[in-house]
C-alpha positions as CSV (number, residue, x, y, z in Angstrom):
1,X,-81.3,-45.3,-2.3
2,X,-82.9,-44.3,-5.6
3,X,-82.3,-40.3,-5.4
4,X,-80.0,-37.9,-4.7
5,X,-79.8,-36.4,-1.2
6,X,-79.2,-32.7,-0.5
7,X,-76.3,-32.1,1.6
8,X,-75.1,-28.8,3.8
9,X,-71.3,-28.9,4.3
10,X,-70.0,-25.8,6.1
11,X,-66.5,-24.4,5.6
12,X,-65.6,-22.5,8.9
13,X,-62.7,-20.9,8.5
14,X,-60.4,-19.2,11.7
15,X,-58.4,-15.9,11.1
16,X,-55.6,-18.0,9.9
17,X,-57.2,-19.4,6.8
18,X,-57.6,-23.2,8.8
19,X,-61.2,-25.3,8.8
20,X,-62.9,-27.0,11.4
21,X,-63.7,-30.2,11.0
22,X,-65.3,-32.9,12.9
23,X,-64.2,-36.4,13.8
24,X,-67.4,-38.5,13.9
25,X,-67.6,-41.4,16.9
26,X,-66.4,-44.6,16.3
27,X,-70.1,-45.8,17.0
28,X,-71.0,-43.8,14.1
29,X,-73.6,-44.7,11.3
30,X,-71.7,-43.7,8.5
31,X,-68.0,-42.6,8.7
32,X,-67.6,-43.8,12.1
33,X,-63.7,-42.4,13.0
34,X,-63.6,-40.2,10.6
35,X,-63.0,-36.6,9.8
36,X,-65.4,-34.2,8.0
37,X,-66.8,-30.9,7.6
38,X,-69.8,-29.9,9.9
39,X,-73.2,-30.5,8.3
40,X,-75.8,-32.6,7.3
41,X,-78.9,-34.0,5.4
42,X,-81.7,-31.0,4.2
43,X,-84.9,-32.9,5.4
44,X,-88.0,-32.3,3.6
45,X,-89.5,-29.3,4.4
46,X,-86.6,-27.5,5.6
47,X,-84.4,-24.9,3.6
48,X,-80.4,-25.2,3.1
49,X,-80.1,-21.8,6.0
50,X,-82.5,-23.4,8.4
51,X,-80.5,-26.7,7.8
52,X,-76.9,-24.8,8.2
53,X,-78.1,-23.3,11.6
54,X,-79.8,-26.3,12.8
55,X,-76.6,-28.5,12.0
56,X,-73.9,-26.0,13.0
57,X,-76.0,-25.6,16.7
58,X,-76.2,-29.3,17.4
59,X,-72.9,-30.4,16.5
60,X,-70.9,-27.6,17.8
61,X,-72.8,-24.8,19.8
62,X,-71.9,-22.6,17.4
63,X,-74.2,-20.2,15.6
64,X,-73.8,-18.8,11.9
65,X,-73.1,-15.0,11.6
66,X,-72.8,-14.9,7.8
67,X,-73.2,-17.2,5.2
68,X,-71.9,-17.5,1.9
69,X,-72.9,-20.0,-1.0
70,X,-69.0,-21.8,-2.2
71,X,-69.6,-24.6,-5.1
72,X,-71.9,-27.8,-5.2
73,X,-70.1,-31.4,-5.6
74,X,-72.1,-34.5,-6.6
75,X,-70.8,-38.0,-4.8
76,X,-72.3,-40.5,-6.7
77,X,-72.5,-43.9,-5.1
78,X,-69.3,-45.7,-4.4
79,X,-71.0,-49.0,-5.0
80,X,-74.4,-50.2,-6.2
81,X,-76.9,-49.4,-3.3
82,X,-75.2,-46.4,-1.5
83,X,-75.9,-43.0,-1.1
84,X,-75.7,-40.3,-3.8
85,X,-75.1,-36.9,-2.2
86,X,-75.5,-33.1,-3.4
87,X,-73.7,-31.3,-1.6
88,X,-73.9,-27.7,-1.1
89,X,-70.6,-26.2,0.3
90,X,-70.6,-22.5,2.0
91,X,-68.6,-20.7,4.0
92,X,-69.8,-19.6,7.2
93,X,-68.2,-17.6,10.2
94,X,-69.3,-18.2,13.1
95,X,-70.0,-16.6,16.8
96,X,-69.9,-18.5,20.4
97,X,-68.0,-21.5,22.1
98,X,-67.3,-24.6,20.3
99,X,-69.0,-27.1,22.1
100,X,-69.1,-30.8,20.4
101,X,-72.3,-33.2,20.8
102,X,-72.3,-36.9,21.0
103,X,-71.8,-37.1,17.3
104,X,-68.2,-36.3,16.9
105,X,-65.3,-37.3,19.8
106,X,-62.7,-34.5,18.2
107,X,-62.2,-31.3,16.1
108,X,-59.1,-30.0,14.8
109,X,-58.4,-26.9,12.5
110,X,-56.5,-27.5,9.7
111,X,-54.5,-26.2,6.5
112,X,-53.5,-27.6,3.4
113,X,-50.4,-29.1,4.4
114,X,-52.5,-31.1,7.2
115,X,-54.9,-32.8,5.1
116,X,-52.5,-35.9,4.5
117,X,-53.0,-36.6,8.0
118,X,-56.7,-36.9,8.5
119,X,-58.8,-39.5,7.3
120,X,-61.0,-37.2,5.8
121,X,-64.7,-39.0,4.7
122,X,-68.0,-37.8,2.4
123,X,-65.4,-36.5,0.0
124,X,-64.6,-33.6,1.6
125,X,-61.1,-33.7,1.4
126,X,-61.5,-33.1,-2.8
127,X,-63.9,-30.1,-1.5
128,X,-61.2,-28.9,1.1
129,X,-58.0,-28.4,-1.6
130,X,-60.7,-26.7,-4.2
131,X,-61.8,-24.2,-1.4
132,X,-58.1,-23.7,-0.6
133,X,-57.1,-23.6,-4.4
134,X,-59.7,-20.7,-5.5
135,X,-59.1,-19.0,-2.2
136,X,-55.5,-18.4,-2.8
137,X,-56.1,-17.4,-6.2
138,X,-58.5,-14.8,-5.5
């Protein structure tokens, strides 16, 4: 890969300050067992919103009610040859029932205190503790 790629992450957040996140099949492409934030590649053509409702639909059957731009976090490539990712973290609530597709086998809501125990993948674990971090301090 010879460019960045432009990344939605969303940060769902329940009345008790947890996030949602995803644990990806085991049969998975990339990450495959792992945890992460609901999201996915902005395809050509498409804007970051159409991207955040199309993503957040397929992967959990939930639709966004309100949007709201966080922080951006570049993940270079780990090694020669692998993906370098923009990604563009918001925070969305959400209406309906979560419903996961064939993509993900779990979700959990979590807290600080939980992260230790997820394997957490695409960097969002470094994401997670700065959304928690500038949320308690505001």
């Amino acid at each position: 890969m010879d460019h960045p790629i432009p990344v939605v992450r969303l940060i769902i957040p329940d009345s008790e300050g947890r996030v949602l996140i995803l644990q990806r099949q085991r049969e998975s492409k990339y990450a495959a067992g792992a945890w992460c934030l609901p999201g996915g590649k902005i395809e050509y053509n498409e804007t970051a919103e159409a991207t955040i409702q199309k993503e957040l639909s397929e992967e959990t059957s939930l639709t966004c009610t309100s949007l709201k731009f966080l922080f951006f976090q570049d993940s270079l490539p780990l090694a020669p040859g692998k993906m370098h990712c923009v990604n563009l973290y918001f925070e969305c609530t959400v209406s309906g029932n979560l419903i996961l597709n064939e993509e993900s086998s779990a979700f959990a809501w979590i807290g600080p205190s939980d992260l230790k125990d997820y394997n957490i993948s695409f960097r969002n674990n470094i994401a997670l503790l700065r959304y928690w971090k500038e949320r308690s301090c505001a």
